[in-house]
BAFI-3210 file (N, C-alpha, C; in Angstrom, 3 decimals, decimal comma, padded with zeros to 6 digits):
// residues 148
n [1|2|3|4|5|6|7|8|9|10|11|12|13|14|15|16|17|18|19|20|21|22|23|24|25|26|27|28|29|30|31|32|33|34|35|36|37|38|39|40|41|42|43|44|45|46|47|48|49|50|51|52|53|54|55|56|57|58|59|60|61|62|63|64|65|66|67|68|69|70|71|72|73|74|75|76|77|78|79|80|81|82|83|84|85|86|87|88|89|90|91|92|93|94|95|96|97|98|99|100|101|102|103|104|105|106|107|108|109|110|111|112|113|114|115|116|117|118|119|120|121|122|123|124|125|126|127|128|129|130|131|132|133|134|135|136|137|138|139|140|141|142|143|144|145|146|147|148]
n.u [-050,905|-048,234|-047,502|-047,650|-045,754|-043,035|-043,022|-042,406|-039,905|-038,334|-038,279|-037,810|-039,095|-040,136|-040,958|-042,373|-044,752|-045,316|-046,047|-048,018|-049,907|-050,322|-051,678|-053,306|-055,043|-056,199|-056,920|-059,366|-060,099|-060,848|-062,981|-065,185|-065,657|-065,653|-066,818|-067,404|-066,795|-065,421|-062,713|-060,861|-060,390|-059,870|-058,106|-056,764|-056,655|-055,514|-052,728|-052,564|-052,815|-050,404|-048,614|-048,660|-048,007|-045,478|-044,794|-045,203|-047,320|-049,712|-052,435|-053,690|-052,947|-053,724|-056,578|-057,137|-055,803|-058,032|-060,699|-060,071|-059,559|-062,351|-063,553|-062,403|-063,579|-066,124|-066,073|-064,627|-065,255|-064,753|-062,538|-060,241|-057,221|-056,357|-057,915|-056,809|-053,942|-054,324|-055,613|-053,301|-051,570|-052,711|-052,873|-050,075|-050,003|-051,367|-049,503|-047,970|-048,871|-048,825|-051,326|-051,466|-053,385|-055,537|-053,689|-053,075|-055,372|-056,246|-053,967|-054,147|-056,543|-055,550|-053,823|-055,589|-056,906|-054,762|-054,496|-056,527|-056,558|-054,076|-051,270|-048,172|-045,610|-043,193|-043,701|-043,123|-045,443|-046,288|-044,325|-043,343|-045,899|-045,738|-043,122|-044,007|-045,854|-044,201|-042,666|-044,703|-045,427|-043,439|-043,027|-045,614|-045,365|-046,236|-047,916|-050,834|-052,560|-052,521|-052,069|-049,904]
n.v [146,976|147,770|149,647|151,823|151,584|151,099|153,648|154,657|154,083|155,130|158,516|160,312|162,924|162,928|159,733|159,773|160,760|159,543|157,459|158,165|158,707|156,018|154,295|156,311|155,817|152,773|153,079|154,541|152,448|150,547|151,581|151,773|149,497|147,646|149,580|152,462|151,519|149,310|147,124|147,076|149,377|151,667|150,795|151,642|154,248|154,745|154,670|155,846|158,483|158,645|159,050|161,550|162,355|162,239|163,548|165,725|167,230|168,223|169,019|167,648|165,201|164,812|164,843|162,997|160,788|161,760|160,405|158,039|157,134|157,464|155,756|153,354|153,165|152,541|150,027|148,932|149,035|151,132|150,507|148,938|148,052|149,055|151,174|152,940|152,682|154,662|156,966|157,634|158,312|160,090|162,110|162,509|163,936|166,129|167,086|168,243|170,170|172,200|172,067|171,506|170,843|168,918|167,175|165,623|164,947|162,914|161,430|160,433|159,609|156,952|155,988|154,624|153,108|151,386|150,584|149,227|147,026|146,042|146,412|146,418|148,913|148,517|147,397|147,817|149,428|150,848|151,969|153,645|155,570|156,761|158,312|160,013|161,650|162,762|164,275|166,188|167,570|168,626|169,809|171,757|172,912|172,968|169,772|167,921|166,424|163,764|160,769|157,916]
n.w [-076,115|-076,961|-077,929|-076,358|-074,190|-075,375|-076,687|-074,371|-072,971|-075,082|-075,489|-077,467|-079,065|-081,268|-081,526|-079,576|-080,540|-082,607|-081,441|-080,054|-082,307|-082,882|-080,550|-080,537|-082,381|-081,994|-080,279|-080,733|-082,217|-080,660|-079,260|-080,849|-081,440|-079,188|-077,065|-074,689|-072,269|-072,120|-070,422|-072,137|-074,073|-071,852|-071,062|-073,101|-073,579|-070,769|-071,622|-073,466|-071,543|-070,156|-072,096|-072,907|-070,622|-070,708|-072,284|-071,476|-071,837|-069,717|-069,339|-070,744|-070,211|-067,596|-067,593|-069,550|-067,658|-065,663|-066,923|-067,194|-064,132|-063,536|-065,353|-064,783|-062,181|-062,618|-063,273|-062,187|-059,360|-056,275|-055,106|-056,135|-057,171|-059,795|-059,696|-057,636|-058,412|-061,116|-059,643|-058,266|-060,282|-061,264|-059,047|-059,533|-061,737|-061,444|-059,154|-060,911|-061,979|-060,499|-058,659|-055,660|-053,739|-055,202|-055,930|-053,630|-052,711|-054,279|-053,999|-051,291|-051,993|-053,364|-051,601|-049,464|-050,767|-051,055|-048,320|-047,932|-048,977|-047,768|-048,382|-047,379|-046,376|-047,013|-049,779|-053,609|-054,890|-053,209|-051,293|-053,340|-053,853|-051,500|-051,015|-053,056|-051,706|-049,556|-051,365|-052,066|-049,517|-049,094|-051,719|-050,796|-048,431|-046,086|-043,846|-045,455|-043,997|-044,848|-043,739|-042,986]
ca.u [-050,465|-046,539|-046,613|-047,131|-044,603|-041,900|-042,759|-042,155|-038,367|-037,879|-038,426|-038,001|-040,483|-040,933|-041,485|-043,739|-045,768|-045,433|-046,703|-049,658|-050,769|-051,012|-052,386|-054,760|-055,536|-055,838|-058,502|-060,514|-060,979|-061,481|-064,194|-066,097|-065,984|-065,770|-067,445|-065,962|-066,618|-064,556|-061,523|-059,455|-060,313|-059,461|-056,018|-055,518|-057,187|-054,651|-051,335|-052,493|-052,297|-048,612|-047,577|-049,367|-047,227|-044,500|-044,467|-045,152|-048,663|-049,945|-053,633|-054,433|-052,522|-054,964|-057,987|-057,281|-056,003|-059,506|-061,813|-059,260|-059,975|-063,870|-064,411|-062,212|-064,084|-067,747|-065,866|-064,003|-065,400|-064,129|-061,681|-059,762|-055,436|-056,177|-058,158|-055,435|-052,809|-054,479|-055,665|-051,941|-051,290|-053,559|-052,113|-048,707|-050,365|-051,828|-048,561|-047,119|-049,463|-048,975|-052,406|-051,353|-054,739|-055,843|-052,683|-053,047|-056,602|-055,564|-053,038|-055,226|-057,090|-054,595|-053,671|-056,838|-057,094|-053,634|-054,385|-057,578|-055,827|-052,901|-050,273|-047,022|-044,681|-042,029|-044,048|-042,598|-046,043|-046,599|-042,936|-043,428|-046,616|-044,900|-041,923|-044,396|-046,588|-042,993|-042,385|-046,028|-045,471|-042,277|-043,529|-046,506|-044,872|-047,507|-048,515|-052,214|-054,099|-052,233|-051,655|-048,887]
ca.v [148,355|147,636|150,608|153,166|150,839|151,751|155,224|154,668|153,785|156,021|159,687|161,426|163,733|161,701|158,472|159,716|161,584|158,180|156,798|158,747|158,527|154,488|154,785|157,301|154,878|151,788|153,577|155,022|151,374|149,724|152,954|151,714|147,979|147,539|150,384|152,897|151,007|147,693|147,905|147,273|151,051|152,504|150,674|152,287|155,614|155,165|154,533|157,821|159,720|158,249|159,642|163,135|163,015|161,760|164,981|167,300|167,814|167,556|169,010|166,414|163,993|165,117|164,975|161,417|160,102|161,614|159,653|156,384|157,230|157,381|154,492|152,430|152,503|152,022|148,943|147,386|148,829|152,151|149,487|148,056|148,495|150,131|152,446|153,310|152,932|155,617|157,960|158,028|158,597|161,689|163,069|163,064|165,006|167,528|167,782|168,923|171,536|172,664|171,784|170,485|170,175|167,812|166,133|165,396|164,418|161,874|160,620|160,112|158,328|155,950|155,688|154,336|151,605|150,257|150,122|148,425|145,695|145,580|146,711|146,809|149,754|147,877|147,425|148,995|150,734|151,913|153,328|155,106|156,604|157,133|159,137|161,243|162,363|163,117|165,299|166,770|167,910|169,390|171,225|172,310|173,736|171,807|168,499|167,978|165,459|162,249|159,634|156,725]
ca.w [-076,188|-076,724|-078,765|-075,364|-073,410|-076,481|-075,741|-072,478|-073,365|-075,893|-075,308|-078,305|-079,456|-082,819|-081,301|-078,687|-081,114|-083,223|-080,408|-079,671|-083,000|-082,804|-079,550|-081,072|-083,558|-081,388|-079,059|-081,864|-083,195|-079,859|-078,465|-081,907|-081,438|-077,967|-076,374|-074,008|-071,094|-072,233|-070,022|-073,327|-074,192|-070,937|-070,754|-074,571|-073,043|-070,104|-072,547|-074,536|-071,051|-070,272|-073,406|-072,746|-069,239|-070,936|-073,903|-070,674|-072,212|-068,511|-069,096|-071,637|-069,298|-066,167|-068,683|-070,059|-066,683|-064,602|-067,177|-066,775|-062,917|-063,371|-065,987|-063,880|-060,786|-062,736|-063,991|-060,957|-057,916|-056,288|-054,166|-056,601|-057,432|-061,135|-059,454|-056,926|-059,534|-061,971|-058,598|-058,005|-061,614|-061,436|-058,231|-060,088|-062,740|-060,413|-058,830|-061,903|-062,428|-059,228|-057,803|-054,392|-052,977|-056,041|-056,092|-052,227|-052,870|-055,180|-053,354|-050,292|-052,139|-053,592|-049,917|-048,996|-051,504|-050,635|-046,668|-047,510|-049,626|-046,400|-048,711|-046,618|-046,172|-047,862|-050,791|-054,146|-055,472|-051,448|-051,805|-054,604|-053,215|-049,762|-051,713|-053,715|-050,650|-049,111|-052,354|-052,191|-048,322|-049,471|-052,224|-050,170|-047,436|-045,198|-043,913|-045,742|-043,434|-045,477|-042,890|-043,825]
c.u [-048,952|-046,234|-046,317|-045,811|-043,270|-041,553|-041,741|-039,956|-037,800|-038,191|-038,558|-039,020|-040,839|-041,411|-042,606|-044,986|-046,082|-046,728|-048,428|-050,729|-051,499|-052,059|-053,699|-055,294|-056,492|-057,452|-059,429|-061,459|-061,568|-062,871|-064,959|-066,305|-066,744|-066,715|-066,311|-066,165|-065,951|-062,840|-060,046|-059,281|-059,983|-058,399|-055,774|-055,580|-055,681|-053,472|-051,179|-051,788|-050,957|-047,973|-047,738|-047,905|-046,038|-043,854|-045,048|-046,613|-049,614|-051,487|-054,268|-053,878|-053,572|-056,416|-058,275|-057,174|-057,552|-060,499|-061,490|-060,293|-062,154|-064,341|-063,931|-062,966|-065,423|-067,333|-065,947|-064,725|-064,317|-062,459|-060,413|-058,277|-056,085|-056,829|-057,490|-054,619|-053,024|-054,544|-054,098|-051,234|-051,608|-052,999|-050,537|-048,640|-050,395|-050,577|-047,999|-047,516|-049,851|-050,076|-052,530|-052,296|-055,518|-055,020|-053,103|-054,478|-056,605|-054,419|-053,335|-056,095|-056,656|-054,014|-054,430|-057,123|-055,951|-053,759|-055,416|-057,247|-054,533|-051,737|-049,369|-046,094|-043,689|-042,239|-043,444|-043,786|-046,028|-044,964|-042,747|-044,514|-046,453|-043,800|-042,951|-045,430|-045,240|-042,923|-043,877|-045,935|-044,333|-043,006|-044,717|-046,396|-045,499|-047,536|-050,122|-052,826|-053,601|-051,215|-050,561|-048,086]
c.v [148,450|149,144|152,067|152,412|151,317|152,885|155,621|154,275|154,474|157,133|160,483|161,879|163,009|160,490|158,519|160,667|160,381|157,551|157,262|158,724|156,800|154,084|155,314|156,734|153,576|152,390|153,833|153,346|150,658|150,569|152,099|150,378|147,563|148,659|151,636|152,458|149,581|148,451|147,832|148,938|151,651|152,166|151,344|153,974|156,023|154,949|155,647|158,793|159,769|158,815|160,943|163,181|162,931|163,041|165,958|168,089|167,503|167,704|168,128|165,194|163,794|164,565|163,744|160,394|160,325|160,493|158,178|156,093|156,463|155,934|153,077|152,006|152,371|150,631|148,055|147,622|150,351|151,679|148,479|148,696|149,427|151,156|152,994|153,842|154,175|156,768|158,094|158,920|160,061|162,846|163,468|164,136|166,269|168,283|168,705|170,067|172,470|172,950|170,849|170,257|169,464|166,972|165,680|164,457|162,783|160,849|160,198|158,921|157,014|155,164|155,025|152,822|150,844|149,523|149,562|146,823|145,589|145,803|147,412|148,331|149,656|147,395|147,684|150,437|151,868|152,721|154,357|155,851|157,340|158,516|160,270|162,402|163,081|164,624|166,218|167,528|168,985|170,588|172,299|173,088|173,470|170,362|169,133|166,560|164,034|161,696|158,533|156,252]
c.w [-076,054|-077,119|-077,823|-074,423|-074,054|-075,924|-074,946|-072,263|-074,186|-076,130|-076,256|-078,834|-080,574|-082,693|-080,377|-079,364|-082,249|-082,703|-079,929|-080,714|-083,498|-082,066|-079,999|-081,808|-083,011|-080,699|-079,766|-082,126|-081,925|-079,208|-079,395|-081,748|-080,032|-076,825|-075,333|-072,722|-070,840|-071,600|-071,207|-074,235|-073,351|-070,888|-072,363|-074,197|-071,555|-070,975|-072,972|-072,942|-070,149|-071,259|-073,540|-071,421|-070,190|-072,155|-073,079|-071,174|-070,896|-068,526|-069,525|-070,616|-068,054|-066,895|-068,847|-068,610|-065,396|-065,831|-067,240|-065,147|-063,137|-064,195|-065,286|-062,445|-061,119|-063,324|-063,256|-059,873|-057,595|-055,002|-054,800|-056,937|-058,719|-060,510|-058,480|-057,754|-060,462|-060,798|-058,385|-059,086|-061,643|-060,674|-058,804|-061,109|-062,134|-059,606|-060,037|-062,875|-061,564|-058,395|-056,841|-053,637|-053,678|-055,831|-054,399|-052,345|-053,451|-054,478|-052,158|-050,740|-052,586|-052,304|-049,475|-049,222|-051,110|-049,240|-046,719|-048,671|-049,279|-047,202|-047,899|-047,150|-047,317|-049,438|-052,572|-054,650|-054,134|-051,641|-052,500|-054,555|-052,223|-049,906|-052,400|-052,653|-050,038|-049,758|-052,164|-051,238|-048,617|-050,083|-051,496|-049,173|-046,120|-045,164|-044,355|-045,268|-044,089|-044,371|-043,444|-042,842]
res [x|x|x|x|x|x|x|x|x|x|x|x|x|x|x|x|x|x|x|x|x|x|x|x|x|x|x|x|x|x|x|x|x|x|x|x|x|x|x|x|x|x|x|x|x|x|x|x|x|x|x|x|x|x|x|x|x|x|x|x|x|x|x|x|x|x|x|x|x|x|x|x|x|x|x|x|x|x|x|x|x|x|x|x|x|x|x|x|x|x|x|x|x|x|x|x|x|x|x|x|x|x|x|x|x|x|x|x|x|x|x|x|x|x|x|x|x|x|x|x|x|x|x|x|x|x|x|x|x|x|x|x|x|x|x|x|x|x|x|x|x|x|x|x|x|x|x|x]
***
């Protein structure tokens, strides 16, 4: 999936609409070969909803990243980093649609999975979850019950 990584470097609306349509392409053929429970469709399923966040299309971004969330944990286990990594993913979504008691949710649970695979403080993903709960508390005007 180089072609959401590109994206991911190059912002403009033509390349990330480029992008989504390879992507869109890419998933179509692997859903039909592979199934939609081969994790080579959910990583093209998660690329599409990087490029949704990434073009500010946040419902389709929420949409694509909850069924990442769900097919990832009938894959790996509800214990595993991708499913952290996307639950984080999601709560960033949710922040940005100003649903701070999803986003919190989400980020709780990303929380969860890191302290049960001893991920340090000093970490960088724990940082960058550490920093967005920060931002979450902020915007919220509240602590919500997330420990760290």
């Amino acid at each position: 999936d180089k072609v959401g990584l590109a994206a991911g470097r190059s912002r403009s609306a033509g390349n990330l609409k480029l992008a989504m349509a390879a992507l869109s392409e890419g998933f179509d053929i692997r859903y039909e070969s592979l199934g939609p429970m081969h994790v080579d469709t959910v990583d093209s399923l998660n690329n599409m909803a990087g490029v949704h966040l990434h073009m500010r299309d946040y419902h389709l971004a929420r949409k694509a990243y909850h069924e990442v969330y769900i097919v990832r944990q009938i894959i790996f286990g509800p214990r595993h980093p991708s499913v952290a990594i996307t639950a984080h993913a999601l709560g960033g979504v949710h922040l940005k649609l100003s649903q701070v008691v999803d986003a919190a949710r989400y980020y709780r649970r990303a929380m969860e999975v890191y302290k049960k695979l001893k991920l340090k403080s000093d970490n960088p993903t724990m940082k960058r979850l550490l920093k967005d709960i920060v931002s979450l508390e902020r915007i919220s005007g509240a602590l919500l019950g997330i420990k760290h």
